[in-house]
N, C-alpha and C positions, 0 to 999 in steps of 0.2 A: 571802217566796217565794210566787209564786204558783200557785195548783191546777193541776194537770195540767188539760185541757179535754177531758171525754167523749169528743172526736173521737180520741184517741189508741184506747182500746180497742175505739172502734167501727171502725175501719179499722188491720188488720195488714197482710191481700192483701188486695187489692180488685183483680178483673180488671179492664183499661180495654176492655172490650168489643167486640170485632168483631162489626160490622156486616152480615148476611147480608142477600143482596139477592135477587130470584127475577127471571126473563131478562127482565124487564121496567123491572128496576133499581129497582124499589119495596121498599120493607124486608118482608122474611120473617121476619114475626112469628113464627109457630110455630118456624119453628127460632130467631130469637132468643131465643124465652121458655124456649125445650128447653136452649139450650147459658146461659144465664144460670142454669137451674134445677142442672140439671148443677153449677158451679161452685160456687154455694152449698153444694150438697150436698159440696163437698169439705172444709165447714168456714167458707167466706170467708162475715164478717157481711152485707157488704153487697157490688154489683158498680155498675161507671161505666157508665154509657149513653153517648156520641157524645161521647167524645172526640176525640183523635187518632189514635186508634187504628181506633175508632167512627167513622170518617168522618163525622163530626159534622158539621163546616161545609159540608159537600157535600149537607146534608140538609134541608130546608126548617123551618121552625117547622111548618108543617100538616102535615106527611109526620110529625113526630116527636111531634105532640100528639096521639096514641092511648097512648103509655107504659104511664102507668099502669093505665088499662083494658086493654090488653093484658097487662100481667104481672100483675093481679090474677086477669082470668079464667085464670092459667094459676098459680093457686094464691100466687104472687110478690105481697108487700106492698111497697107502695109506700116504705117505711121502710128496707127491701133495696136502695133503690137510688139510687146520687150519681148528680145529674146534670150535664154538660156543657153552660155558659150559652155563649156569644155576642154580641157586639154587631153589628157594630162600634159603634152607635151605644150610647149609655145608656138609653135609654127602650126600646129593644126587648130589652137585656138586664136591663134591671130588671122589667118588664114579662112575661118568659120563667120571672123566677127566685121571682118571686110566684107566679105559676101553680103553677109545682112546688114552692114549699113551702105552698101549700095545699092541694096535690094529697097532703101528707102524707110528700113525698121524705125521704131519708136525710142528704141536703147537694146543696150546689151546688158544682159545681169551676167558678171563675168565671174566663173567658178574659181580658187583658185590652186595652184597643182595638191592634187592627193595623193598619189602613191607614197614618195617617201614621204615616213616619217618622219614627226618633229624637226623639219627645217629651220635654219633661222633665217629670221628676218632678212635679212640680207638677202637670202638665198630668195624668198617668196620674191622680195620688191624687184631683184635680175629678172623673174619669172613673167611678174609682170607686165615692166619696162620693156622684155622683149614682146609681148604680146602685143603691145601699144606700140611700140617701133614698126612690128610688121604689119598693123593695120594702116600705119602712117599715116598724113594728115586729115585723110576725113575722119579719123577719131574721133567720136562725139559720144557723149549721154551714155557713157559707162557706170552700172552700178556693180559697185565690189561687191561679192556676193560671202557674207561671213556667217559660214554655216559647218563650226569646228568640231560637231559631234558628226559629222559625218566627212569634212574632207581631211579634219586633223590639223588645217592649219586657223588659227587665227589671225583677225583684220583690224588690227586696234588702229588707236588715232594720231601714233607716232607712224606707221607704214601710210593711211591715209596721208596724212600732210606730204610727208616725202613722195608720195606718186602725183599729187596734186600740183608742187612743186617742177616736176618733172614734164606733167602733162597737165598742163591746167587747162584746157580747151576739152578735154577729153572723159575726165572723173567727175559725173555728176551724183554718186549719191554711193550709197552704202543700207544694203540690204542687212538687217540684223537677227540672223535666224537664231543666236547664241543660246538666248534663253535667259543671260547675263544681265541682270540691272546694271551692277554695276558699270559693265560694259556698254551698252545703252548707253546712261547717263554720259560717259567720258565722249562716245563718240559725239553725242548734243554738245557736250561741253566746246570739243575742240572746230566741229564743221557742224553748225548749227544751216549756216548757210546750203549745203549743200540737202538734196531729200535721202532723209535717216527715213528708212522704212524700216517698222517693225515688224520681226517673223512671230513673236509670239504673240499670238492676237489678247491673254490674259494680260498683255503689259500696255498696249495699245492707248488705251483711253489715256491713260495714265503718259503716258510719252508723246501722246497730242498736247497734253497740256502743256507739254517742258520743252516743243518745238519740234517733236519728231511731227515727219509731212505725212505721213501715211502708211501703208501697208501692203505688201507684196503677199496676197494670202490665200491658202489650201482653202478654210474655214468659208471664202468668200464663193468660193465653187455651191456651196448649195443655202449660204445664210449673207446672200451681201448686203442686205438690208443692215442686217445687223451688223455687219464688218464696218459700213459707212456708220451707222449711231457712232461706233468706238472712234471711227477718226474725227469724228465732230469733235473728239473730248468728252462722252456722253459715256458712261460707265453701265454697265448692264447684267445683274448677276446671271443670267440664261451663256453669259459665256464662259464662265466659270463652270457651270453646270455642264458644260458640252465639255469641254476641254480635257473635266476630270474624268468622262466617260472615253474620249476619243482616246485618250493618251495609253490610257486601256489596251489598248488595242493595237496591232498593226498601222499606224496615220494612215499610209498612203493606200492602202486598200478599203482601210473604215470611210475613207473622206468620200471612195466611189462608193460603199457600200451604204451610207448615207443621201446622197445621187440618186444613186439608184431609187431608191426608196419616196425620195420628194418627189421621183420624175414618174415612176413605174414602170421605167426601163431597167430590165435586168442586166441590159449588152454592157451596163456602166462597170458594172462587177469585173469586168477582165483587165488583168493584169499582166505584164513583161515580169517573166522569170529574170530576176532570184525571188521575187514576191509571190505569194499566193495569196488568191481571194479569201475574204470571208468567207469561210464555208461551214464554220461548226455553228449549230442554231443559237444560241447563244450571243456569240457577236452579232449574229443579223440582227436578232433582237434589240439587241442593246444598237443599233444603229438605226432598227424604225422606231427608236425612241427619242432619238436624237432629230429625225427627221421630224418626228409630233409636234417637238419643243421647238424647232426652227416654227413648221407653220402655223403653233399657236401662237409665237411670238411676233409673226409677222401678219395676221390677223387682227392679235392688241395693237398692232401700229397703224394699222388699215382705220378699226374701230375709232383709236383716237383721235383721227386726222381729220375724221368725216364730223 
């Protein structure tokens, strides 16, 4: 049997981090390094930088290569924090994911190629392999990032094993954005050892019980309290209730527009084109409704405690 892999206890929650932008639409470092500082402080080891949630691919490699010198001056080690890779090509994400584990990152959540469509298998694990060839030996604490409603490819646990095989110093875990139980479930089956983090925070509780480690999650941007209950294994219908309102909606602008609304910051609302903000009253609403339901729910938990 083989060792759990570190990457399980270092990521339970890990926020996927939204992206604050200033009316110029360049990233707002002070409030990203305030609301990353923030979230830590709630407990979580480490938080994602630019993923999906992060508007990540919407953010240039130069616009995003201040990171770490930005969250160090603002007390934040570099070890605090996964980061969101990209290619599309190999050489610029291997190239990307050097950088940040020199820079001393906490992992890479590694995207993987989207343009063409429907590749095979073969074709993703080449894609791979060379990413990981070009980072070469400091290659560590890589989580595959399987998120095929939006890159088109899928990360099952026959490409897992064969990259693990390949790199086993290097693959520690597998982000599950799919949405797929089914899928879930195989990948627990086959790398239980490794940290299976789930993206749909409604499958969560349910997938702590069956060995997933935790979760890489948007949700935890303004309800981490409640994102930690789910990785307990602790079931809670207030995430159902949010989930069915958010999905509603645009996610990555509802999740700032939600943000917004807990913090009473409006600057949270700004978004990188192709997205646009919340803007019709209606979604606000339904988003400072979603904020009610996070702070009565973490109120009931405040109550209970005492």
């Amino acid at each position: 049997m083989l060792d759990d892999h570190p990457m399980r206890k270092k990521i339970g929650v890990s926020a996927a981090l939204t992206s604050p932008f200033d009316d110029r639409g360049a990233i707002d470092w002070p409030r990203f390094a305030a609301h990353a500082k923030h979230l830590l402080a709630q407990g979580m080891r480490v938080v994602t930088a630019f993923g999906t949630t992060g508007e990540g691919i919407s953010i240039s490699a130069s616009a995003r290569a201040p990171l770490y010198e930005r969250m160090a001056a603002a007390g934040i080690g570099a070890g605090s924090l996964v980061e969101c890779v990209y290619g599309p090509s190999s050489q610029d994400a291997g190239d990307h994911a050097r950088r940040s584990l020199d820079a001393g990152c906490g992992g890479i959540l590694l995207t993987p190629p989207f343009y063409f469509k429907q590749p095979t298998e073969e074709g993703v694990y080449r894609w791979f392999s060379e990413v990981l060839e070009r980072v070469g030996p400091a290659g560590r604490d890589v989580i595959l990032y399987n998120i095929p409603g939006l890159t088109g490819v899928r990360i099952g646990p026959k490409l897992v094993a064969r990259l693990r095989s390949a790199f086993p110093q290097a693959i520690a875990g597998v982000k599950d954005s799919s949405g797929d139980w089914d899928q879930t479930t195989a990948l627990l089956a086959g790398h239980r050892d490794l940290a299976i983090l789930v993206g749909h925070e409604g499958h969560l509780a349910r997938a702590v019980r069956q060995g997933a480690s935790g979760a890489i999650s948007g949700v935890a941007n303004f309800a981490p309290a409640l994102v930690a209950k789910l990785v307990r294994g602790e079931d809670d219908p207030v995430i159902d209730a949010l989930l069915g309102m958010l999905l509603e909606l645009p996610v990555v602008p509802a999740v700032k527009a939600v943000l917004a609304a807990r913090t009473g910051d409006a600057a949270w609302l700004r978004v990188r084109a192709p997205l646009e903000a919340i803007g019709e009253a209606s979604g606000l609403e339904a988003c400072r409704r979603m904020a009610a339901m996070v702070s009565a729910e973490a109120a009931d938990q405040t109550t209970m405690s005492t």
